[in-house]
C-alpha positions as CSV (number, residue, x, y, z in Angstrom):
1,X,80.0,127.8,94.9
2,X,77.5,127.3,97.5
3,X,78.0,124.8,100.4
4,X,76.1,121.4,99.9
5,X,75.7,118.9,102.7
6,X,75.8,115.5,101.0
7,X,75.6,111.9,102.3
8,X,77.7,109.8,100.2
9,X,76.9,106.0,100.8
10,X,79.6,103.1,99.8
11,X,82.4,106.1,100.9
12,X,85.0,104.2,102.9
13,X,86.9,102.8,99.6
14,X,87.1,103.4,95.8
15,X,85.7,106.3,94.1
16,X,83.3,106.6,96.7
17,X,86.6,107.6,99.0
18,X,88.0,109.8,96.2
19,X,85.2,111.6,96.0
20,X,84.6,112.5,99.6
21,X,88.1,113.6,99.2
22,X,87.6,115.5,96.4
23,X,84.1,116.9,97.8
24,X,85.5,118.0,100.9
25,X,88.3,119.8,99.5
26,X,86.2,121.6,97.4
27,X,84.3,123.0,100.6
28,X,81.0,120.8,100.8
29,X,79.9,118.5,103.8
30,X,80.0,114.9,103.3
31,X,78.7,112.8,106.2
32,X,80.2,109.3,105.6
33,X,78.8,105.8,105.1
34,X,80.3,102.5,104.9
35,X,80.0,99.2,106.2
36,X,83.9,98.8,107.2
37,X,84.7,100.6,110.5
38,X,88.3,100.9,110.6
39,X,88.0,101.9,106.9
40,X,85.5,104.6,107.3
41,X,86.4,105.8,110.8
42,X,89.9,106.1,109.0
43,X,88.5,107.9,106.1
44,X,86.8,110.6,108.3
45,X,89.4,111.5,110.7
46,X,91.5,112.0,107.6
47,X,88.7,114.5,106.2
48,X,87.6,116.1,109.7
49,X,84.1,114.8,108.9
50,X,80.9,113.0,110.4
51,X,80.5,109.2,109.3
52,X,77.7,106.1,110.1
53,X,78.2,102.2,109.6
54,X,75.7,100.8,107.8
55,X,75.5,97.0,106.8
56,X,73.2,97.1,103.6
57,X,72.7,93.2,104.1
58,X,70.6,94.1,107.0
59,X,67.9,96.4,106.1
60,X,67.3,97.2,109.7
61,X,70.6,98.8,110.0
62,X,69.6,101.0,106.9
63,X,66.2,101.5,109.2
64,X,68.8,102.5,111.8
65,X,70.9,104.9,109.6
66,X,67.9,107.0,108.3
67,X,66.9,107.5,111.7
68,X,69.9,109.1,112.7
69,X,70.2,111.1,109.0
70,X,66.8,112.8,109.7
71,X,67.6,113.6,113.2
72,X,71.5,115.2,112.9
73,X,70.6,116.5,109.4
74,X,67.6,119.0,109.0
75,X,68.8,119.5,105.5
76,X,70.1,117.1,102.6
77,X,71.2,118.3,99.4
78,X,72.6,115.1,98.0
79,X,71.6,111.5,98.9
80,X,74.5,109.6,96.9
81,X,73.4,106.1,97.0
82,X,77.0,104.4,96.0
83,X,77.5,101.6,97.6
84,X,77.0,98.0,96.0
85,X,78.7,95.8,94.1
86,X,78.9,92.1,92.2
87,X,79.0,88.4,94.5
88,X,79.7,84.7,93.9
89,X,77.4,82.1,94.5
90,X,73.6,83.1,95.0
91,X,73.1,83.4,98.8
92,X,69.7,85.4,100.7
93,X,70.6,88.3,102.9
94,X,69.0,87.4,106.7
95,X,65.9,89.7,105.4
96,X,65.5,86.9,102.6
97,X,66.4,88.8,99.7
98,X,69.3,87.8,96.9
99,X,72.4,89.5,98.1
100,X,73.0,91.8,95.2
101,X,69.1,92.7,94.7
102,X,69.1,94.0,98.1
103,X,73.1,95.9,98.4
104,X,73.2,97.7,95.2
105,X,68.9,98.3,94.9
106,X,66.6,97.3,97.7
107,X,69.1,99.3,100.7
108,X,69.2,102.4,98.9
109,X,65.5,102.3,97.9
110,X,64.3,101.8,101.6
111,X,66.7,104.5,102.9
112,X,65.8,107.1,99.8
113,X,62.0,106.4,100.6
114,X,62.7,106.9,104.8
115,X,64.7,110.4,104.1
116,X,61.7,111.2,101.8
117,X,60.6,114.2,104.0
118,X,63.7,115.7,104.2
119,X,65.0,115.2,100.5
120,X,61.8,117.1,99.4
121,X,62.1,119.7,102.1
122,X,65.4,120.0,101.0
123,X,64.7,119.5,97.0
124,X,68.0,117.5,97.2
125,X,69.6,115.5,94.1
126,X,69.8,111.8,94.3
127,X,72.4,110.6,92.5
128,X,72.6,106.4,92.0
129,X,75.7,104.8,90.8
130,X,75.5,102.3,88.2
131,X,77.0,100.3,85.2
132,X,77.6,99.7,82.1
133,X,76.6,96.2,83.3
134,X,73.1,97.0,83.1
135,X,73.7,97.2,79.2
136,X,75.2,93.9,79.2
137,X,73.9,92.0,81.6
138,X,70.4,93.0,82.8
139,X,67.4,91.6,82.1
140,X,64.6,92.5,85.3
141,X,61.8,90.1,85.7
142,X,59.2,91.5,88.1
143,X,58.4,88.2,88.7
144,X,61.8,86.6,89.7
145,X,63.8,89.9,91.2
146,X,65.7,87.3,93.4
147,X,67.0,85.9,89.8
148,X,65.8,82.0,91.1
149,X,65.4,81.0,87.9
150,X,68.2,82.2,86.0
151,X,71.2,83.0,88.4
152,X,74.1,84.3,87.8
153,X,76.8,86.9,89.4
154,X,76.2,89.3,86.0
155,X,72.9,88.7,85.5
156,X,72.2,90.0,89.1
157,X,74.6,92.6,89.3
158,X,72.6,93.4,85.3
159,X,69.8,93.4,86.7
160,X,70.6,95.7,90.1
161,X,72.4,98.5,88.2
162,X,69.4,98.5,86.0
163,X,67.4,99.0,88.6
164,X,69.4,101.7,89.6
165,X,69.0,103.4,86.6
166,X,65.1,102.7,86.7
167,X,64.4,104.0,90.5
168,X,66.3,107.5,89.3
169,X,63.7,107.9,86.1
170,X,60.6,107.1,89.2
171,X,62.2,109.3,91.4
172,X,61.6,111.8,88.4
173,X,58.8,111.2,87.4
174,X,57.3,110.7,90.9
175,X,59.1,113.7,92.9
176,X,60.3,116.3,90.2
177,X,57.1,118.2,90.7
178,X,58.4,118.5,94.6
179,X,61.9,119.6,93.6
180,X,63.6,116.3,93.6
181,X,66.1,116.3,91.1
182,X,67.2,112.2,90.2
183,X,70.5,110.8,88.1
184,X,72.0,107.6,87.4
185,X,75.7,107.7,86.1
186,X,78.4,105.0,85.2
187,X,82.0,105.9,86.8
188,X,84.3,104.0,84.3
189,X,86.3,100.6,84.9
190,X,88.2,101.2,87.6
191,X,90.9,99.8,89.1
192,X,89.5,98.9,92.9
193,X,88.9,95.2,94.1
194,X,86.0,94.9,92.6
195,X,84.6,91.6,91.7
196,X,87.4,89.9,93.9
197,X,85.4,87.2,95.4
198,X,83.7,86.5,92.6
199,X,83.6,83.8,90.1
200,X,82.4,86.2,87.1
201,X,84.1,86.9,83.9
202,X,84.6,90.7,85.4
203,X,87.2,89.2,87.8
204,X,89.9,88.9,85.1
205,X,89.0,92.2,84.0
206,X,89.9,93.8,87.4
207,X,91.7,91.4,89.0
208,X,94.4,89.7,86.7
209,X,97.7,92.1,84.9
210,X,96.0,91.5,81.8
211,X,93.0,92.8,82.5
212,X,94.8,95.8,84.3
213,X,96.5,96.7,80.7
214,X,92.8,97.1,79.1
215,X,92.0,100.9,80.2
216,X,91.1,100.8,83.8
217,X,91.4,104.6,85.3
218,X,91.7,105.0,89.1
219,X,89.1,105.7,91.8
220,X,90.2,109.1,91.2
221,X,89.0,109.8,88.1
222,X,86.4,107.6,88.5
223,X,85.1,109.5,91.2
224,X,84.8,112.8,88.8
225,X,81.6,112.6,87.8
226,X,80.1,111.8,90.6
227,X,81.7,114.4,92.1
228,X,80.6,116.8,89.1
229,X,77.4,115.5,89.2
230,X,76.9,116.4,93.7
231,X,78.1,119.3,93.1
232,X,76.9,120.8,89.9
233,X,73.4,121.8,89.2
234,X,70.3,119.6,88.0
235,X,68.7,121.6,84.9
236,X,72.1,123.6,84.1
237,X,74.7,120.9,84.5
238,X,72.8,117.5,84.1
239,X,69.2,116.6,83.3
240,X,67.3,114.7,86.1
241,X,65.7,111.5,85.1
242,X,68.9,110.5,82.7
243,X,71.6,108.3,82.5
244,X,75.1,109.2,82.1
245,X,78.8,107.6,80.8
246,X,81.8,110.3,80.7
247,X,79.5,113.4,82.0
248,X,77.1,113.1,78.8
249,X,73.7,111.3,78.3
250,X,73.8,107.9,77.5
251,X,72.0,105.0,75.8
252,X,71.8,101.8,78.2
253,X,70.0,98.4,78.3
254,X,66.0,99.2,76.3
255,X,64.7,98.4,79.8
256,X,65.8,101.8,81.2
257,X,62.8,103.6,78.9
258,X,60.2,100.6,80.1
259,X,58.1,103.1,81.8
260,X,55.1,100.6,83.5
261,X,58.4,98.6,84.4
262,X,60.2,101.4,86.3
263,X,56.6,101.9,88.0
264,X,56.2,98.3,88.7
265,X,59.2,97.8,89.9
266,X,59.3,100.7,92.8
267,X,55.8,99.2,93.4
268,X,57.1,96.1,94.2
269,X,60.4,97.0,95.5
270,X,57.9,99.2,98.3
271,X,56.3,96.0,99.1
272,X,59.5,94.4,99.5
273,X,61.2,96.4,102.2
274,X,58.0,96.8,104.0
275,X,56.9,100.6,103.1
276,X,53.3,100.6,103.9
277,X,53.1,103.4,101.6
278,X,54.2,104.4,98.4
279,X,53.8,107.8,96.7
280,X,52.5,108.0,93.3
């Protein structure tokens, strides 16, 4: 197995920590990012490895991080753009975006687009964590990204993983021909602290003993196929452009095939985070 140098974002906790674990161990390079110092300073001491901060409700800290990516790593292989997760009330980041828009979709946009050059040099993978809760929750409105008219924890955290999904099949269908290689995938339920601060229904699923006995697995095994899918290969292993559940193709929310919606929505998603450019 050849040696892949992979930046894995949301990495100081849950299966984003289990899978730098497991990544490292299997003899790859994972340069670390997380917005908890102690957490992912911790983390990389413990695996020997490089590691950034990163605040992803500041989009010029993910400005800041790119910067430093392209100049300490001449070569990608994987961009794993993991980090996100669901929020209470409705509250604007200080760049004036929803908070869950801009963590789980607008961040990793901006920093994908800003390591363009490199990822294409490189004909990396891009790998975007998502959810189920795209199936079940999302509902994108070009016209109201910042959900203003219709808020609600799951319908924005919907909404975000579905854009996940959507800015993989762009990637695709916008890149492939440069050797970008694009994936969305759904870990599992798993046992972390997610949804803690929230007031959605998804807190008594994580965060209550009942919701414990439904079939949550642990960061560990829901770090697996993320792990299989940086280190395996797109065109053998996976198929770019898809979504995955349990290491297999998967049907998700009828938005996901929307194809002037996955277009529109990079489109406006550029204009957003202020790329002055965006390539068809």
């Amino acid at each position: 197995m050849l040696e892949k140098t992979i930046i894995l974002t949301g990495a100081s906790d849950g299966i984003g920590a289990a899978a730098a674990r497991q990544l490292v161990a299997d003899g790859h390079k994972v340069a670390l990012v997380g917005r908890s110092k102690h957490k992912t300073e911790t983390l990389a001491h413990e695996l020997d490895t490089e590691f950034f901060l990163a605040d992803f409700t500041r989009l010029s800290e993910v400005r800041t991080l790119a910067a430093r990516l392209k100049d300490q790593y001449p070569r990608i292989d994987v961009l794993v753009n993991n980090a996100g997760g669901i929020f209470g009330d409705q509250t604007r980041t200080e760049d004036g975006f929803e908070k869950t828009l801009q963590v789980n979709h607008l961040a990793p946009f901006l920093l994908t687009n800003l390591l363009m050059d490199t990822l294409t040099a490189s004909k990396a993978s891009i790998i975007n964590t998502s959810s189920v809760g795209a199936r079940f929750f999302g509902r994108i409105d070009l016209d109201d990204l910042n959900n203003e008219r219709r808020y609600s924890a799951n319908k924005a955290y919907g909404d975000a993983k579905l854009a996940n999904i959507l800015f993989a099949k762009e990637l695709d269908r916008r890149f492939s021909d440069q050797g970008i290689s694009a994936v969305a995938f759904h870990p599992g339920n798993v046992m972390t602290s997610f949804a803690s601060d929230t007031t959605s229904v998804m807190r008594f699923i994580y965060q209550t003993p009942l919701g414990r006995m439904t079939g949550l697995i642990s960061p560990e095994q829901g770090a697996l196929p993320l792990v299989w899918l940086a280190a395996g290969a797109p065109g053998r292993e996976w198929v770019s452009g898809e979504y995955y559940e349990k290491q297999k193709t998967a049907k998700t929310n009828p938005q996901a095939a929307d194809v002037q919606l996955a277009a529109g929505l990079w489109d406006k998603s550029a204009e957003l985070v202020g790329l002055s450019t965006a390539a068809q």
